[in-house]
C-alpha positions in Angstrom: 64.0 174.6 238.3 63.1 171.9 235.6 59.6 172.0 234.3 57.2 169.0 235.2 57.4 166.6 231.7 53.5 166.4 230.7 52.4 162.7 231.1 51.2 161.6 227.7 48.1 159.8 227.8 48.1 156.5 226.8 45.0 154.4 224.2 43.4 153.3 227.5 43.8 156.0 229.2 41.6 158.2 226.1 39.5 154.7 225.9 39.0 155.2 229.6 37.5 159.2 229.1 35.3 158.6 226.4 33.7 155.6 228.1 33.4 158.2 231.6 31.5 160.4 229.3 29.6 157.8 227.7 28.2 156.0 230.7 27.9 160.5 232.3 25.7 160.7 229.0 23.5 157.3 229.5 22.6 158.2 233.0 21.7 162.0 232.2 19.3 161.0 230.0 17.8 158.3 232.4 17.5 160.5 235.0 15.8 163.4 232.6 13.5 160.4 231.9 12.7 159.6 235.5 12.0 163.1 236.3 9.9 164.1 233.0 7.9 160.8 234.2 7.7 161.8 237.9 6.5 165.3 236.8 3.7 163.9 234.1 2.5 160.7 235.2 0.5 158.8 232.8 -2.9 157.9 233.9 -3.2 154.7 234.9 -6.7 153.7 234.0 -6.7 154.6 230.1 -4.2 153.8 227.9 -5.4 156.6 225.2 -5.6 159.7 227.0 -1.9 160.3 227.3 -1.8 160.6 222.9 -5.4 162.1 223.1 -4.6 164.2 225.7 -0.9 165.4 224.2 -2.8 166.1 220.6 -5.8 168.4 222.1 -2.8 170.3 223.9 -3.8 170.2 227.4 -1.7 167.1 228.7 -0.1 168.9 231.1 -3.6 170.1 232.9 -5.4 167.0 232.6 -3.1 164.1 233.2 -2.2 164.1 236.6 -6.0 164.6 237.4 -7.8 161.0 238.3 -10.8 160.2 236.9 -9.8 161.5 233.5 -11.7 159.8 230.2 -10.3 160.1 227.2 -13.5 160.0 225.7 -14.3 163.4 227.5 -11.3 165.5 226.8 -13.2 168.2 224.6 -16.3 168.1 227.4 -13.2 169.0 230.1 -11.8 172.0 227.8 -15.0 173.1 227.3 -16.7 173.4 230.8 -12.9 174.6 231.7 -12.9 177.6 229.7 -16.5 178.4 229.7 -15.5 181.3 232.0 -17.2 179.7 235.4 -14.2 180.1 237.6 -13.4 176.6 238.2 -10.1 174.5 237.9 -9.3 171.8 235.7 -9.9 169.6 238.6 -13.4 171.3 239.6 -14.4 171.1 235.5 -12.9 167.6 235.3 -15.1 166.5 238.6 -18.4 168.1 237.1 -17.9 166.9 233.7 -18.2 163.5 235.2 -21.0 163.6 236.6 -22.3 165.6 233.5 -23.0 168.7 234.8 -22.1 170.4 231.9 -25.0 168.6 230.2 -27.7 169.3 233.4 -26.4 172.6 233.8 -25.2 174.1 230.3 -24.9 177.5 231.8 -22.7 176.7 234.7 -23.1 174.6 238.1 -25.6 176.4 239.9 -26.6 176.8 243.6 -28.0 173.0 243.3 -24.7 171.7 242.4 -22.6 173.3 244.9 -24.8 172.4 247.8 -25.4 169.0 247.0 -21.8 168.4 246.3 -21.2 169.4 249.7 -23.3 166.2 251.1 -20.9 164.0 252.7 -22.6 161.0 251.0 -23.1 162.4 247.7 -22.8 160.3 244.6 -21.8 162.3 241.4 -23.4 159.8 239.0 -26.8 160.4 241.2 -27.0 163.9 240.1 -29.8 164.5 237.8 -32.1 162.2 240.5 -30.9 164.5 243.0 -32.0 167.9 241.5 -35.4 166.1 240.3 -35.9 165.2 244.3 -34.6 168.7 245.0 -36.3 170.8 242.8 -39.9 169.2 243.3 -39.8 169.2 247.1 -39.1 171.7 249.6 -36.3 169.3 251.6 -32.9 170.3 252.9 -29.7 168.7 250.8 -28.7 166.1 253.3 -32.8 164.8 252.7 -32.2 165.0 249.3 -29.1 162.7 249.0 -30.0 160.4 251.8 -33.1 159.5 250.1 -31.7 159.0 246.8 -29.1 156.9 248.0 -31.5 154.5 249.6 -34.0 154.7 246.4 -36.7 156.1 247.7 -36.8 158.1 244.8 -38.6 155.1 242.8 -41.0 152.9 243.4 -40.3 149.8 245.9 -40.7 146.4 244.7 -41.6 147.3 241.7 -38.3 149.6 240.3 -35.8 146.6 241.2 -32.6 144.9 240.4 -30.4 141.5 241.7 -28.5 141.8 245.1 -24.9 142.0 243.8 -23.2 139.0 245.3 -20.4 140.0 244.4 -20.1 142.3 247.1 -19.7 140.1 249.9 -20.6 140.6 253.9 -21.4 143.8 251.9 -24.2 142.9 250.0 -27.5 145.1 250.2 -30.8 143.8 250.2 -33.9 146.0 250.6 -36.8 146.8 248.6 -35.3 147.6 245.6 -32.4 144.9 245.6 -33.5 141.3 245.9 -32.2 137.7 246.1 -33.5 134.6 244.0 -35.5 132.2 244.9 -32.9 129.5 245.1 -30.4 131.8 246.5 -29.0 129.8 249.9 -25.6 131.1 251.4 -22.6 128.9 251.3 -21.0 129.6 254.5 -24.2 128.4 257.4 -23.1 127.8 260.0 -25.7 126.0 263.1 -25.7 128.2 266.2 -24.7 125.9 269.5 -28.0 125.4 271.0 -26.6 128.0 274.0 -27.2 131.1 271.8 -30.6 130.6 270.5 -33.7 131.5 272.1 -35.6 128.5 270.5 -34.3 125.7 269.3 -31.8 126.3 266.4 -30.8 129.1 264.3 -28.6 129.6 261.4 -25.7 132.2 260.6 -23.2 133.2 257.8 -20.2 131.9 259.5 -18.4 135.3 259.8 -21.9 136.9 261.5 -21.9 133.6 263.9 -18.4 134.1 264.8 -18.8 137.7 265.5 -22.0 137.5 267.4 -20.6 134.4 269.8 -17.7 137.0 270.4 -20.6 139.9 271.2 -22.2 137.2 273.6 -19.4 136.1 275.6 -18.8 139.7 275.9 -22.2 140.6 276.7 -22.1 137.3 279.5 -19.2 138.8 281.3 -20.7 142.6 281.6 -23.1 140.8 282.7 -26.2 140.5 280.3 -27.9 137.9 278.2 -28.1 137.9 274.5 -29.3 135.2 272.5 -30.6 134.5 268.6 -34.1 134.7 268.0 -34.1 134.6 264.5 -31.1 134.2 261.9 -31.0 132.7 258.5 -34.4 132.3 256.7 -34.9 130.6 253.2 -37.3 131.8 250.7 -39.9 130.2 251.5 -39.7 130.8 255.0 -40.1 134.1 254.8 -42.8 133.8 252.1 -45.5 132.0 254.9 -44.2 134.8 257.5 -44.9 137.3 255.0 -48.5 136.4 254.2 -49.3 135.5 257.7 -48.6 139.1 258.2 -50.6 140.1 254.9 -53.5 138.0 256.5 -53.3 139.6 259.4 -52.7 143.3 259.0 -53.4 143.7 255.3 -50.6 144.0 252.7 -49.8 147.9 253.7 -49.0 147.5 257.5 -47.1 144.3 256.7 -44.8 146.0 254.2 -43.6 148.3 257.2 -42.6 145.9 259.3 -42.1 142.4 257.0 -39.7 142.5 254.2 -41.4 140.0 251.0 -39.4 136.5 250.2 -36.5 137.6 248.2 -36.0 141.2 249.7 -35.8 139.5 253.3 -31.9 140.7 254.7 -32.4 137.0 256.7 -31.9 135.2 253.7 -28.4 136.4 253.3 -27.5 134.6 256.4 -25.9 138.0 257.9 -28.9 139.3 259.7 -29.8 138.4 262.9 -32.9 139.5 265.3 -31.7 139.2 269.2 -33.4 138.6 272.5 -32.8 138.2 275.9 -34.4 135.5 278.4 -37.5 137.5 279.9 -37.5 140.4 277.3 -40.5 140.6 274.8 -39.6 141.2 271.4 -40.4 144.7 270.7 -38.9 145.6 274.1 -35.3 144.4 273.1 -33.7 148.0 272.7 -35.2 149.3 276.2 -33.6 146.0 278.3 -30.4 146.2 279.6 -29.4 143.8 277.3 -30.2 145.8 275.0 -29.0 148.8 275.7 -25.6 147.2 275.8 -26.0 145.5 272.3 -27.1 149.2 271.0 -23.7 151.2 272.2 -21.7 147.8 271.4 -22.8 146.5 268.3 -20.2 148.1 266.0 -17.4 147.0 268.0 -18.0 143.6 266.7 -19.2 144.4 263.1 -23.3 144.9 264.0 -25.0 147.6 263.0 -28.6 148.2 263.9 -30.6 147.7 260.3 -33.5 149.9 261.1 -33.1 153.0 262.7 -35.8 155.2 264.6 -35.3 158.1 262.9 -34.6 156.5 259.2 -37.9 154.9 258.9 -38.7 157.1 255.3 -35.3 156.1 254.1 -35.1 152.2 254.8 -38.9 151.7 254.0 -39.5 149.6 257.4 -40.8 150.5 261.1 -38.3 150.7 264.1 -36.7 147.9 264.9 -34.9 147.2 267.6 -33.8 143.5 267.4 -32.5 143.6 264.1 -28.9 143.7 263.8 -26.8 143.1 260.5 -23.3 141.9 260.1 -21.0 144.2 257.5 -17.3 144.0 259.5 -16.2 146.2 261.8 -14.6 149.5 259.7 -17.6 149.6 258.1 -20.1 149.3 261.4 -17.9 152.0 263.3 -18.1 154.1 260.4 -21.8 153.9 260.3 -22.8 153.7 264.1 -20.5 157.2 264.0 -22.0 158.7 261.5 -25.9 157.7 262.2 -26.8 156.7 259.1 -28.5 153.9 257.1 -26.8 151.3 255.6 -27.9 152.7 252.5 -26.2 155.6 252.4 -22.7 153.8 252.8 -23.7 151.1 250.4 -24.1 153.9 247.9 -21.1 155.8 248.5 -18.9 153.3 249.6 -19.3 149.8 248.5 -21.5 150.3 245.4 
């Protein structure tokens, strides 16, 4: 039997090989690349911690943790190996909200509770231990109050409503508007929704609320403006009727001063219903329905019976406040003050 003749490869068949292996080589290392990248992400929000982070020889531990600073590598090392028991990610989170400079020794009972809160703020820390440590108050006290500022003095420890923010802006005693501040979105209310005879709304509050009246019509009840939108100077003659008549203490409970009025923003709203006295909105019908539906269309009751020490005002009943619907369900859920949310949330 004659042996099979060896076919002898021709230039393109050897040209052909090498560029096999070449392209086999190319894709190797792109895929090495991909995976080496997919493994060790680089941290999106600082450009230098990936060099920083490589040279102090803990990349590995600290890059794929968020909230990294490159400016705090050495802090993270340190509280890391300090011998406390935590992970990089525990040292990392407490580092940030400079518990390593609070608590030198280690994060003590404090810090674990009060990290526990649901609505806790790191960068609120060291106003949360003063609160804690100089009253006798349970953690969920503690945060809640800080979050809503009652930790300083109202009206007088304040700073500018942050615009910025939208449907979402917060104005209380501690956050204020301008004088000249008018929204740009006022809408008039159709003479059908207001108790009296006009009323004005931010548009997306007015939109919402006719939606939460038509609603209300075919269950059956009544709901109608009694007070929306007030300018600056509005509120400043309500306020100091109020002062004339009650004195300046009782009026802060219950009157907000021009500039730290939520009416001025256009997104709050106090509601009636024909035949219901003012103060007796939340025990009507009407009322009752507003109070379980609210949320649904983006309401949320502004001043709470049982949050009186943490927004600074009285019960009230009537006053509703537009912040969109995620944000209303959330809180009407959770049975807190806007406050808190603001502060862990939107702030």
């Amino acid at each position: 039997m004659k042996k099979k003749k060896k076919k002898r490869l021709t230039k393109f068949d050897t040209y052909a090989r090498l560029f096999f292996i070449l392209v086999l080589c190319v894709l190797s290392v792109f895929l090495g690349k991909v995976f080496w990248n997919a493994m060790n992400p680089a941290p999106t929000e600082d450009a230098d911690l990936r060099p920083a982070a490589v040279k102090a020889g803990y990349f590995h531990s600290l890059v794929k943790i968020k909230d990294v600073s490159a400016d705090r590598l050495e802090r993270y090392n340190a509280y890391y190996r300090a011998g406390y028991g935590l992970s990089m990610e525990e040292a990392v989170e407490f580092v940030n909200w400079d518990v390593d400079i609070l608590c030198p020794k280690g994060p003590d009972e404090r810090v674990l509770e009060l990290s526990q809160d649901k609505f806790f703020v790191g960068k609120n820390l060291s106003r949360y231990l003063a609160l804690y440590d100089g009253n006798s108050q349970n953690v969920r006290a503690v945060v809640e109050k800080v979050n809503a500022c009652r930790d300083k003095t109202a009206y007088e420890d304040i700073e500018p409503t942050d615009l910025s923010k939208g449907i979402m802006v917060l104005v209380n005693k501690y956050h204020y508007l301008d004088s000249s501040y008018i929204p740009d979105d006022l809408v008039n209310a159709a003479s059908q929704y207001c108790q009296y005879s006009s009323a004005k709304l931010s548009r997306p509050a007015y939109e919402a609320f006719v939606k939460m009246a038509t609603d209300a019509k075919a269950a059956g009840y009544t709901i109608k403006i009694n007070s929306g939108y007030r300018s600056y100077s509005k509120q400043r003659g309500m306020y100091n009727n109020y002062v004339a008549g009650h004195g300046k203490a009782e009026a802060d409970t219950f009157s907000a001063r021009p500039g730290f009025s939520e009416h001025q923003t256009g997104l709050a709203i106090d509601l009636s219903s024909p035949g219901v006295g003012y103060w007796s909105f939340g025990d009507s019908a009407a009322g009752r329905w507003v109070h379980a539906n609210a949320h649904k269309y983006g309401f949320i009751l502004r001043y709470l019976e049982d949050k009186t020490d943490i927004t600074g005002y009285i019960y009230e009943c009537m006053h509703f406040r537009y912040v969109g619907v995620d944000a209303a369900t959330f809180i009407h859920e959770n049975g807190i003050a806007y406050e808190d949310y603001y502060e862990k949330y939107v702030k």
